[in-house]
C-alpha positions in Angstrom: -4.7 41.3 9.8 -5.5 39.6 12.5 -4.4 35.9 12.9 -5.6 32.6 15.0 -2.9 31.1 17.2 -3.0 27.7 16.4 -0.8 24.9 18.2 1.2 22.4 15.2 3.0 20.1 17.8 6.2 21.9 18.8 5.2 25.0 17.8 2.1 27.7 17.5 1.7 29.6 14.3 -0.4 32.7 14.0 -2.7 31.8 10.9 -5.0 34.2 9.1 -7.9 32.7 7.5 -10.1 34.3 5.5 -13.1 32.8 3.1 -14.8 29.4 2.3 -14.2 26.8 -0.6 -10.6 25.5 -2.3 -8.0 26.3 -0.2 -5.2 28.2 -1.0 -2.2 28.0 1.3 -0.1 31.6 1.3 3.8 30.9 2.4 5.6 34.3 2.6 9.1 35.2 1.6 12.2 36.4 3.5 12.6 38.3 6.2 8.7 39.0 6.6 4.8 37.2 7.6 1.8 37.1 6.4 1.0 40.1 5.7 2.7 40.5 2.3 0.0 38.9 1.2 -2.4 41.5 2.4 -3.6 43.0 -1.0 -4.3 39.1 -1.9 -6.1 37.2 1.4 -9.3 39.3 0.7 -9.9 39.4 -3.1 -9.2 35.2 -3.2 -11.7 34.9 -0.3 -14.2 36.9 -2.0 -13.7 35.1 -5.2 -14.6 32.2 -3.3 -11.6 30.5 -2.0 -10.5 29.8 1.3 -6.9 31.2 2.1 -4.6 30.4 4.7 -1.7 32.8 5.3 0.5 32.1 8.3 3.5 33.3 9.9 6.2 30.9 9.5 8.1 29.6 12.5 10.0 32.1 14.1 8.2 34.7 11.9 5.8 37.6 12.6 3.3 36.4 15.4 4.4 32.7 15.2 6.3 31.1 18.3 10.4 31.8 18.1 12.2 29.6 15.8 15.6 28.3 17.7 19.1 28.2 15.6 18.3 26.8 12.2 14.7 25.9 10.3 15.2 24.4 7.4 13.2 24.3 3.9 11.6 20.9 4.9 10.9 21.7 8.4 8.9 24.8 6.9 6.6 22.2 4.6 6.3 19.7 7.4 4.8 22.4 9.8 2.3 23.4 6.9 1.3 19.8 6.5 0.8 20.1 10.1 -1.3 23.3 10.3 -3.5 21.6 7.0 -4.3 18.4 9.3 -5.0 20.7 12.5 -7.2 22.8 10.7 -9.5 19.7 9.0 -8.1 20.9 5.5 -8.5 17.7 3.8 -8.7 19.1 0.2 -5.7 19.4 -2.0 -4.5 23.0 -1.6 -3.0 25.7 -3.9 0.1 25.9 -2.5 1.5 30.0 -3.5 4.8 30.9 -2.4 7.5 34.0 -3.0 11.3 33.4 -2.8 11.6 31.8 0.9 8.1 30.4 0.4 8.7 28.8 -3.4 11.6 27.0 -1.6 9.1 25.8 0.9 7.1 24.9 -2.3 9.5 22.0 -3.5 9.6 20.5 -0.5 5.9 20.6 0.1 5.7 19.1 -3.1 8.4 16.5 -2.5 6.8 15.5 1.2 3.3 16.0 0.7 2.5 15.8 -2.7 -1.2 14.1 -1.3 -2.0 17.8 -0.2 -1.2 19.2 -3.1 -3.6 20.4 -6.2 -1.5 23.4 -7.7 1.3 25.3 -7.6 1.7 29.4 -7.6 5.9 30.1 -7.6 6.5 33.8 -7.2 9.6 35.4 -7.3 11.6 32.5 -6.4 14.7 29.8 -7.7 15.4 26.0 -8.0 19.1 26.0 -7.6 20.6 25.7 -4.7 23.0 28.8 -3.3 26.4 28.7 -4.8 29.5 29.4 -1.7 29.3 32.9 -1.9 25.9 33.1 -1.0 25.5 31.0 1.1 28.4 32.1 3.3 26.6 36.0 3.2 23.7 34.0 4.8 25.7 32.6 7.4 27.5 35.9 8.1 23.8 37.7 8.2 22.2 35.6 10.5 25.3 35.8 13.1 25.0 39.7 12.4 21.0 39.6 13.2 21.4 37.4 16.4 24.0 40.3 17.7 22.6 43.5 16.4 19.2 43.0 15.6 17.4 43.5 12.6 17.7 47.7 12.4 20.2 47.8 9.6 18.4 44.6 7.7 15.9 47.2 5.5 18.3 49.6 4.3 20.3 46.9 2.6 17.2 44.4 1.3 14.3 46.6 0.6 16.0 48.6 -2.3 16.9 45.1 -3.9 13.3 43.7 -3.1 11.6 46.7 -5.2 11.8 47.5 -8.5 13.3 51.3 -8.5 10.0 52.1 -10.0 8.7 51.2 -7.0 11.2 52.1 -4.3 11.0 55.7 -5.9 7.8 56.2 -6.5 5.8 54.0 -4.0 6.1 55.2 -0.7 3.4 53.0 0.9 5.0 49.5 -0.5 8.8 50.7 0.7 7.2 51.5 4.0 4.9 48.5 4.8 8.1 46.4 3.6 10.7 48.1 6.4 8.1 48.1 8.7 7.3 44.3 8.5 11.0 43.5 8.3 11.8 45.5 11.8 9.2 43.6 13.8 10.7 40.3 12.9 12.3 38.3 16.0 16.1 38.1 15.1 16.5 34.5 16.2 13.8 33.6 13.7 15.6 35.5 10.6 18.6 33.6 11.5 17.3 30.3 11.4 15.7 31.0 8.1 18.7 32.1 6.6 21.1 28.8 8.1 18.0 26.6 6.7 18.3 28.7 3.3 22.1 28.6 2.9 21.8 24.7 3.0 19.3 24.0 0.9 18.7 21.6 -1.8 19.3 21.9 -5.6 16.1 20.8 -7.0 16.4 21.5 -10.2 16.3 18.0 -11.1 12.6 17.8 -9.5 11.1 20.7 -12.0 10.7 17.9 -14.4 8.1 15.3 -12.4 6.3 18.6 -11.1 2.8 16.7 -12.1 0.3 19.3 -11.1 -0.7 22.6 -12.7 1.6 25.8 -12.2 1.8 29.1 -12.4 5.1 30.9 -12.6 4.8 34.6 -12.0 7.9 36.7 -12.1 8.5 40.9 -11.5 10.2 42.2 -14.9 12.5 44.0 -13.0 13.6 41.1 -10.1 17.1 41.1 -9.9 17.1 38.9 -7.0 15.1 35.8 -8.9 15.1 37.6 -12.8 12.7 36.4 -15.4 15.7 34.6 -17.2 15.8 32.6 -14.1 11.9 32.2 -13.7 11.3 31.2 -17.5 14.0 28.4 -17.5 11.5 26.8 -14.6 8.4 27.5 -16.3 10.1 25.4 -19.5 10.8 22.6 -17.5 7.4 21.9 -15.5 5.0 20.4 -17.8 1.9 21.5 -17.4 2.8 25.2 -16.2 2.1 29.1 -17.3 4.3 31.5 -17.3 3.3 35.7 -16.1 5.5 38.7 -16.2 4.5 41.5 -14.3 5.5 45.0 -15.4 7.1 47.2 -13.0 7.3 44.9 -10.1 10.6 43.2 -8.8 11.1 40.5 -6.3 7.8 41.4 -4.5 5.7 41.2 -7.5 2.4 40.4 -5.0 2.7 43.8 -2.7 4.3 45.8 -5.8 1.4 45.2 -8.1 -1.5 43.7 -6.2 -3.7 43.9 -8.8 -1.9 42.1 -11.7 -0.8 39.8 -9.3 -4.2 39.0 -8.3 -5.6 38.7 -12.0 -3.0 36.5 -12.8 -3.8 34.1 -9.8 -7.4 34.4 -10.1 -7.3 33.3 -13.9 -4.9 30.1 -13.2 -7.6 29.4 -10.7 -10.8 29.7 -12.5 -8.8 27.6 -15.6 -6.4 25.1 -14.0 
């Protein structure tokens, strides 16, 4: 789709926006842009919402990120892109993996901008050493060889094997939006990731309405994982999707969308 270049300070993120009415703010996961979201941006803005999905820094069309972004940095430049754009309305903040730990922050740092919450596919703890240490090692492998070899090891634990076998179109668009991701910018992420906070502790004074959507087959962020969260925010809902994994939205577009679209109409 094609995007808006739009200057945040520092930085210029390429933005698509699509619709008129309650904002919904899209925050993509890890290594990829906007255009996850792809099956989503048009069915919300025809159901009368106005979405913004942009490239994070350093992602897709966005300007280069520079050695290490971290979770907060992500949420302070979407605060910024909210102000630049007149988006004075509370948004609906809807983030997978990468983008649900942009979530916490947003809702930690700008809770005034906030109306709801959409977690997909993502975690509250921090990583343990193990982890964390792969992300280190990746992102010194991406800023040497590039991102060529990055889809052959993620996609197949980003889809379901439903889906990896039998859906050629998803395992595509994913390598595909993975390979045109600036190296530099996958790196960063993944130092900012490693050294993230455990916020846990937070799930508890989450004081706006949630939705918790989860792929039954994740293995990255399981529905073990996902429910424990959903228990512990107070006002939140809780959606399984069948044969999806960690990219529940692109996997199964059309669950995904129902589910959103009915936490919407009744939140």
């Amino acid at each position: 789709m094609q995007g808006e270049r739009i200057p945040i300070g520092e930085v210029t993120l390429n933005v698509v926006i699509r619709g008129e009415g309650e904002p919904v703010l899209l925050a993509h996961g890890f290594p990829l842009d906007h255009s996850m979201w792809e099956a989503q941006i048009n069915v919300l803005a025809a159901e009368g919402y106005q979405v913004i999905a942009p490239d994070l820094r350093g992602f897709g069309e966005s300007d280069p990120a520079t050695d290490k972004t971290t979770m907060a940095q992500f949420a302070d430049d979407l605060s910024r892109l909210l102000a630049k754009l007149n988006v004075t309305q509370p948004v609906t903040f809807c983030g997978l993996s990468m983008g649900g730990y942009i979530a916490w922050q947003f809702f930690q740092r700008h809770r005034t901008r906030l109306a709801r919450l959409i977690l997909c596919d993502t975690r509250a703890n921090d990583d343990d050493e193990k982890v964390a240490r792969g992300r280190l090692v990746m992102a010194a492998e991406v800023e040497r060889f590039g991102v060529a070899k990055v889809p052959s090891t993620m996609v197949p634990k980003l889809l379901s094997p439903i889906s990896f076998e039998k859906n050629a179109a998803v395992v595509q668009s994913l390598e595909a939006m993975i390979l045109r991701q600036d190296p530099a910018g996958v790196a960063a992420a993944q130092r900012g990731m490693a050294e993230r906070e455990n916020v846990v502790h937070l799930l508890p004074t989450i004081d706006v309405p949630t939705l918790v959507i989860c792929g039954e087959a994740d293995s990255i962020t399981p529905p073990d994982v996902m429910q424990e969260i959903a228990a512990a925010i107070a006002d939140s809902q809780y959606v399984e999707i069948a044969g999806a994994g960690h990219m529940a939205p692109m996997e199964r577009s059309v669950e995904v969308n129902t589910a959103i679209l009915n936490f919407l109409k009744t939140s």
